[in-house]
C-alpha positions in Angstrom: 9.3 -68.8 15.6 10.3 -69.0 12.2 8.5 -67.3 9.0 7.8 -71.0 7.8 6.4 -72.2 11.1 4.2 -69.0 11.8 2.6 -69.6 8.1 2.4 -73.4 8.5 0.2 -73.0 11.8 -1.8 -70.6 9.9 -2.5 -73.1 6.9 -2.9 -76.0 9.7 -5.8 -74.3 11.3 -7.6 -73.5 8.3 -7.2 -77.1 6.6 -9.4 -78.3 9.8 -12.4 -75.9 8.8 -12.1 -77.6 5.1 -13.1 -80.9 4.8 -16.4 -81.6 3.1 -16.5 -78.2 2.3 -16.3 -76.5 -1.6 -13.9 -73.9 -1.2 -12.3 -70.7 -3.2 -8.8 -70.0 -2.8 -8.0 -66.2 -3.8 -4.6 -65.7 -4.5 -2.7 -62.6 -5.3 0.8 -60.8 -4.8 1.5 -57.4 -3.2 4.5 -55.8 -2.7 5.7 -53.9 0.5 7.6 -50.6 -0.2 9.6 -49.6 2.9 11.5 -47.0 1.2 10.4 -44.2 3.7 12.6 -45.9 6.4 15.5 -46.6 3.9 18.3 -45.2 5.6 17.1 -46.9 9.4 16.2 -50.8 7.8 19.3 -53.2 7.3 19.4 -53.7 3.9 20.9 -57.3 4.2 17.6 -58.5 6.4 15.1 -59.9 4.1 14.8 -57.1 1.6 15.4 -56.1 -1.6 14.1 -54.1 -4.7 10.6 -54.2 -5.4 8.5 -53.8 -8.8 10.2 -50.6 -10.1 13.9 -52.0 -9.3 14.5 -48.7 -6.9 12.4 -49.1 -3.8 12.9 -51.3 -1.1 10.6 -53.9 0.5 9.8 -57.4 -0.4 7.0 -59.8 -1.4 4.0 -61.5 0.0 1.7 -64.2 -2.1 -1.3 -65.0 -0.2 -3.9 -67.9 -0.7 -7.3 -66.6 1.1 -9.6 -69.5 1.8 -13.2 -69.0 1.2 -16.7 -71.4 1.7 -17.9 -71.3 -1.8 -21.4 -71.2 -0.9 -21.2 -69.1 2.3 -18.8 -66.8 1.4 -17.2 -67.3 4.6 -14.1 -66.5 5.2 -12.3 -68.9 6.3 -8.2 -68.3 6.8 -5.2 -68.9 4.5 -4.1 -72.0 2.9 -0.7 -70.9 1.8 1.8 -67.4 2.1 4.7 -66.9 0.5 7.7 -64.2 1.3 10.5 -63.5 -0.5 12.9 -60.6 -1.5 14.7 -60.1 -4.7 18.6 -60.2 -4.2 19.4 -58.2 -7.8 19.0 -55.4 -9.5 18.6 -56.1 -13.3 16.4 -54.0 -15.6 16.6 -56.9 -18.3 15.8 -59.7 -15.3 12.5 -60.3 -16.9 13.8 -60.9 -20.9 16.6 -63.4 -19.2 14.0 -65.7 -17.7 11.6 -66.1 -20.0 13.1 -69.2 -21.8 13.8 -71.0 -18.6 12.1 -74.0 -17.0 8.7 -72.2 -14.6 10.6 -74.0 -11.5 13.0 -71.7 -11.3 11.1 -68.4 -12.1 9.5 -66.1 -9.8 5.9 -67.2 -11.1 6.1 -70.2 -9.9 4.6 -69.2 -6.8 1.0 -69.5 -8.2 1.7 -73.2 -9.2 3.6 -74.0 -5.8 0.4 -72.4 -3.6 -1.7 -74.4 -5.5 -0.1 -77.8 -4.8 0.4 -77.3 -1.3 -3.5 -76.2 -1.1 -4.4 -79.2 -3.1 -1.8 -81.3 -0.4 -3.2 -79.7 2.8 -6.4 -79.3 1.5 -7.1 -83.0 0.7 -10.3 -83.8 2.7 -12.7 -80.7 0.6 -15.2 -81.5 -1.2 -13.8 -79.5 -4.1 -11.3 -76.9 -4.4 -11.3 -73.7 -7.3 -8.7 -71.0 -7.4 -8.9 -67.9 -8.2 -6.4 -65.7 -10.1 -5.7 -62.5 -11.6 -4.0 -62.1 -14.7 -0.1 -62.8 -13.1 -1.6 -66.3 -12.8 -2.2 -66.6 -16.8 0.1 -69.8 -16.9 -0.3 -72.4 -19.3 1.7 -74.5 -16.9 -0.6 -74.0 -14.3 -4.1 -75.5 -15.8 -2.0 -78.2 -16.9 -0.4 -79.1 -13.6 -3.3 -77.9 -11.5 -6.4 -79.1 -12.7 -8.2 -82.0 -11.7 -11.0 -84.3 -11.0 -12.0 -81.9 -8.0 -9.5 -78.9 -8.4 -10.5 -76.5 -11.0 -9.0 -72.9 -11.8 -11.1 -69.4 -12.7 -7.9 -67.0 -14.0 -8.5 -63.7 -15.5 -6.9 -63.7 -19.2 -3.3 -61.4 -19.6 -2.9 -61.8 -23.4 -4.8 -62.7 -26.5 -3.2 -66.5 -26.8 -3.4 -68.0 -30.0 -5.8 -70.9 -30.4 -5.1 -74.4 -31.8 -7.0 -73.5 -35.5 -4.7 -70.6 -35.8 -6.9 -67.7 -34.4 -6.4 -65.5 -31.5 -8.5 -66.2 -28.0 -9.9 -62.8 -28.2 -11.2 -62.3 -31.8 -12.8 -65.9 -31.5 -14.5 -64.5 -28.5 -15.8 -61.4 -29.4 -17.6 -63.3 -32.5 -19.4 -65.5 -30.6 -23.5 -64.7 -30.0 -24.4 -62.8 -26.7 -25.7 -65.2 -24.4 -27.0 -62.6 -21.6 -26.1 -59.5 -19.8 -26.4 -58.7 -16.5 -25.9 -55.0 -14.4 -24.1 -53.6 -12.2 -23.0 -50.1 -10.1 -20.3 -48.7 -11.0 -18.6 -46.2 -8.0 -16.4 -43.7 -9.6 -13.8 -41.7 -7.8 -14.9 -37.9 -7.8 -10.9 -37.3 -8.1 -10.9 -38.6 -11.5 -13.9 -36.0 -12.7 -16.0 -39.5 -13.0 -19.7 -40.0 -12.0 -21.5 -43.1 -10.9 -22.8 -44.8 -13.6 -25.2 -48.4 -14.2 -23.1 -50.7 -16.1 -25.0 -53.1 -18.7 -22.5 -55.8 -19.2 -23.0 -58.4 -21.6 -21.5 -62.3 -21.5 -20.4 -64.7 -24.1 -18.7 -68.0 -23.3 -17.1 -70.3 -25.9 -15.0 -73.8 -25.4 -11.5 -73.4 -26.6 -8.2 -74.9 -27.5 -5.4 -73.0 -26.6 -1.8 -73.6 -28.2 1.3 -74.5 -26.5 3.5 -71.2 -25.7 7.3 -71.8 -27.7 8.4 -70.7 -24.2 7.2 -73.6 -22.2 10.3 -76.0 -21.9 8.3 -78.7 -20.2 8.0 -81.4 -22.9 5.4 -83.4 -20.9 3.1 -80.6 -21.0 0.1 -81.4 -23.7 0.6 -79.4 -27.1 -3.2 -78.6 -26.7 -4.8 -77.3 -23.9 -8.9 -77.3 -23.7 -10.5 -74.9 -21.7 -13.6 -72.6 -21.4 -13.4 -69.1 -21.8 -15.9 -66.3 -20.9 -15.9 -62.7 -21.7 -18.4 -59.7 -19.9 -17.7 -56.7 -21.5 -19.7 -53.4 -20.8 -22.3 -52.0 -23.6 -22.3 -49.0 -25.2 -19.7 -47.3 -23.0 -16.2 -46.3 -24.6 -14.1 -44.6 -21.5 -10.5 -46.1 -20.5 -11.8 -47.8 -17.5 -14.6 -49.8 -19.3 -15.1 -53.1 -18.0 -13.9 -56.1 -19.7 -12.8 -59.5 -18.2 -11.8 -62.4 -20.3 -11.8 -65.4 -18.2 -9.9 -68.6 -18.7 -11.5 -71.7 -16.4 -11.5 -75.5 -15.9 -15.3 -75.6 -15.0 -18.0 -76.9 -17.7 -19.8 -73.8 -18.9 -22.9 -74.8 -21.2 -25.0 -71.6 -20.6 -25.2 -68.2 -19.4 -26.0 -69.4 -15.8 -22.5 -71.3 -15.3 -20.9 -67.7 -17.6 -21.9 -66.1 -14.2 -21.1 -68.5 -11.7 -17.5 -68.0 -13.4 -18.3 -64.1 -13.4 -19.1 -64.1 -9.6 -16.1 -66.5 -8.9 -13.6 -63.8 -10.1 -15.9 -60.7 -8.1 -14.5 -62.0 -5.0 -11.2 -61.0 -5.6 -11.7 -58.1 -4.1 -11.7 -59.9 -0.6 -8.0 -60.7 -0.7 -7.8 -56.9 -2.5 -9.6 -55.6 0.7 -7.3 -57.8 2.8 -4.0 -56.3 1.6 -5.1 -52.6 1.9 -5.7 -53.4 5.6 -2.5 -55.0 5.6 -0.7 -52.8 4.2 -2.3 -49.0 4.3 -5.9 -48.6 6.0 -5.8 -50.3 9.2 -2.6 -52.2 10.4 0.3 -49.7 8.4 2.7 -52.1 7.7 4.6 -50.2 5.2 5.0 -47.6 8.1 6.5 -50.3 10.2 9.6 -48.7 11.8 11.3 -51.6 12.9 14.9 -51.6 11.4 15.0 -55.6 10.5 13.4 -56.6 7.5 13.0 -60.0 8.4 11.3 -59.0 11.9 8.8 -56.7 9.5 7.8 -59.6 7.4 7.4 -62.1 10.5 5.1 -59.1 12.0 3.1 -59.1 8.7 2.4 -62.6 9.0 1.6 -62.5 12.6 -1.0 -59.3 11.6 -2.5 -61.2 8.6 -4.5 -63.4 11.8 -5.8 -59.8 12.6 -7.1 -58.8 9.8 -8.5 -62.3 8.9 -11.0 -61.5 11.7 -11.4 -58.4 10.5 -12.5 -59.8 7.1 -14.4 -62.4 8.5 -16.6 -59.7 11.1 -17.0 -57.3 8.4 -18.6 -60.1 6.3 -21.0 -61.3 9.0 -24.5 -61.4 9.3 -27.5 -62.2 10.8 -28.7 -65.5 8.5 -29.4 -68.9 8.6 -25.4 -69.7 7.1 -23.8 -67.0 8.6 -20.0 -67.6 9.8 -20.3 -69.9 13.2 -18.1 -67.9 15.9 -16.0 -70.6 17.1 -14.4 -70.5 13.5 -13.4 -67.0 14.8 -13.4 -66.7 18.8 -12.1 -69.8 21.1 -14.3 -70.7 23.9 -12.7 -68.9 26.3 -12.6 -65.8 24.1 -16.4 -66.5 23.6 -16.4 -66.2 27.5 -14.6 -63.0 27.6 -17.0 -61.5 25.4 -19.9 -62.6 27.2 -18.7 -60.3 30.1 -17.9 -57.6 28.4 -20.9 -57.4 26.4 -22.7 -56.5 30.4 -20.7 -53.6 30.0 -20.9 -52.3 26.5 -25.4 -52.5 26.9 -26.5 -49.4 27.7 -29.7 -49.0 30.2 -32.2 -48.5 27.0 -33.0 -51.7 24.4 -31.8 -49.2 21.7 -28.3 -49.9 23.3 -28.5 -53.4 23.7 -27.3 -56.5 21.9 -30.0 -57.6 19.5 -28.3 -60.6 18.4 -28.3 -64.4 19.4 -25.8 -65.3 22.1 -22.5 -66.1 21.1 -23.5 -66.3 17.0 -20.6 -64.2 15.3 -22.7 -60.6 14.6 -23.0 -60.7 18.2 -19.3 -60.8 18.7 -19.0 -58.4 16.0 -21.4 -55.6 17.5 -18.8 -56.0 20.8 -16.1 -55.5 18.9 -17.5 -52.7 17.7 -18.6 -51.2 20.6 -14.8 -51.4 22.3 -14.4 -49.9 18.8 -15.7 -46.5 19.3 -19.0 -47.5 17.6 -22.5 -45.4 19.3 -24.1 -49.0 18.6 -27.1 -47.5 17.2 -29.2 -48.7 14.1 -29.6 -45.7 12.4 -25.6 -45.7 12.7 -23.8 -46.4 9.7 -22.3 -50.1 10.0 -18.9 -50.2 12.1 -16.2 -50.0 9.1 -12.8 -51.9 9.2 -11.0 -49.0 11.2 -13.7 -49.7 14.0 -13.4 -53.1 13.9 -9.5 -53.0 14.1 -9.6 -50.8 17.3 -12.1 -53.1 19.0 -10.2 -55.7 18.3 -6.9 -54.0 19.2 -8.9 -53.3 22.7 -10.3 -56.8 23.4 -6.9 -58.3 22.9 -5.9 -56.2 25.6 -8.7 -56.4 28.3 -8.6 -60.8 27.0 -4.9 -60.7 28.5 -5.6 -59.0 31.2 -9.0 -61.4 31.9 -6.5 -64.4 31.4 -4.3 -63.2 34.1 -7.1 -62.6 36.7 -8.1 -66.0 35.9 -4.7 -67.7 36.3 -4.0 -65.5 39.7 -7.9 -66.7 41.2 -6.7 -70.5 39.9 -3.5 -69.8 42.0 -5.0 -68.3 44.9 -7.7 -71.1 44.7 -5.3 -74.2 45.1 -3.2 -72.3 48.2 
């Protein structure tokens, strides 16, 4: 199957989990560096230079659908993969006074239409950007009656009045503050520290770039902008995010709804390192086609989804329902391996409801390596990937006993 078919099957499936249903869509771009295997990969097969015009690999832009409420996580709307075919130092200076069709950041704006296509029966729908998907374009294209954007601010855009987003923010009263841990790496020399962050919010009008060609495109651009910035601290990695939105914000309660929205960026972050590095090692991949590397990645991104989606599980009321995860007959599979997993002592036996998705998950684990203990530390995604790895395995092998009973059955 083809790259386009493998990603439209993946956005098919998720778009039936969606309707009715407020969702966040998390995009974000990585890059793949396979420059260890340079001299074994074709360099004519998909791939190209990557972010420092030397290394070779290509691109992936992924749209990670989430329940707004739930946090469930529930597939991928949209996936993008591409390669660069130059090497120009001065490629970005050369398209910056073109129309956004034909640049390279047009993928934000394309992902979001074919969400908001696909995606047409949800109840609401609000992406979620870093600062790549700072596009004036995009909140004008995007937004809607029931399609909204939360994008983390790249530059300090001048306002319709004349003065600069952030100096108009920074002067507005502090509406709250709100804390939260901060875990420093021990590499660095840092220490943990309790961050006291404090919020301000402010309606703006933001000014047309000279670089936007498209002449349809409002001169004027309303939106609401909020800005949490850490007190009293004054070390290079001090927290401050300036957030550009389409929501209402009248208070400091919808300043951290918007503030929570662009947290969970650090699913699709979390996604991408098991991707890429801890877990599936595709950058180690040492198949010499590019374009069979990038169809593998795709294929593995349906891993780690239910990697995501067990490490994210829990015991409550709105917890994740299994057969968003687990077909039936995987469901069943699971049911008999379970027999086997228990040990002879209720400290080694399933504690959860049947066939609810922690139960899975504390299978999974269990083919994982995991003791299955409580006073265990939780099973981590390395567990999780080698249960999974192990069920897939003893699933196709269950299949096949199944089919050869059927057969046996009807002689």
């Amino acid at each position: 199957m083809s790259e386009d078919a493998l990603i439209e099957e993946m956005a098919k499936r998720c778009s039936g989990l969606a309707k009715d249903r407020h969702l966040l869509v998390i995009q974000d771009t990585s890059s793949f560096n396979l420059n260890t295997h340079y001299y074994r990969l074709k360099k004519d097969s998909g791939l190209g230079p990557i972010e420092d015009n030397f290394n070779l690999g290509f691109f992936m832009h992924a749209s990670l659908v989430m329940d707004a409420f739930t946090e469930n996580v529930l597939g991928f709307s949209d996936v993008q993969i591409w390669n660069r075919v130059y090497d120009d130092p001065e490629r970005r200076n050369k398209t910056k006074y073109i129309p956004i069709e034909d640049k390279e950041s047009f993928k934000w704006i394309s992902s979001c239409e074919k969400t908001k296509e696909k995606f047409a029966k949800a109840s609401s729908i609000t992406f979620v950007e870093d600062r790549d998907g700072d596009i004036y374009e995009q909140f004008a294209r995007v937004h809607d009656y029931k399609t909204h954007l939360v994008v983390r601010s790249r530059k300090d855009r001048r306002l319709a009045e004349g003065s600069k987003l952030y100096t108009t923010l920074h002067h507005e009263t502090i509406c709250g503050s709100y804390q939260i841990n901060i875990t420093a790496d021990p590499r660095n020399k840092k220490t943990n520290r309790r961050a006291v962050l404090n919020v301000r919010y402010k309606k703006v009008a933001l000014k047309k770039p000279d670089y936007c060609l498209n002449k349809s495109i409002s001169s004027i651009m309303e939106l609401n902008a909020v800005e949490a910035v850490e007190k009293d601290y004054t070390g290079r990695d001090k927290i401050c995010w300036r957030l550009l939105t389409t929501h209402t914000v009248n208070g400091f309660e919808d300043a951290m709804n918007i503030i929570e929205c662009y947290r969970k960026r650090w699913y699709i972050e979390q996604m991408f390192r098991l991707l890429k590095k801890q877990g599936f090692e595709m950058e180690s991949s040492e198949l010499e086609s590019g374009w069979a590397i990038r169809k593998l990645a795709v294929l593995v991104l349906n891993a780690t989804l239910r990697i995501l989606q067990l490490m994210h599980t829990s015991d409550e009321e709105n917890a994740q329902s299994i057969d968003e995860v687990f077909t039936k007959q995987e469901q069943q599979c699971l049911l008999q391996i379970k027999k086997q997993q228990e040990g002879k002592t209720s400290k080694l036996s399933n504690p959860y409801k049947e066939k609810s998705l922690i139960w899975a998950k504390w299978i999974i684990a269990r083919l994982g390596g995991w003791k299955g203990y409580k006073s265990q530390r939780a099973p981590g995604p390395i567990t999780l990937k080698r249960g999974l790895d192990n069920f897939t395995q003893i699933y196709n092998g269950w299949c096949l006993a199944l089919e050869l009973y059927e057969d046996v059955g009807t002689q």
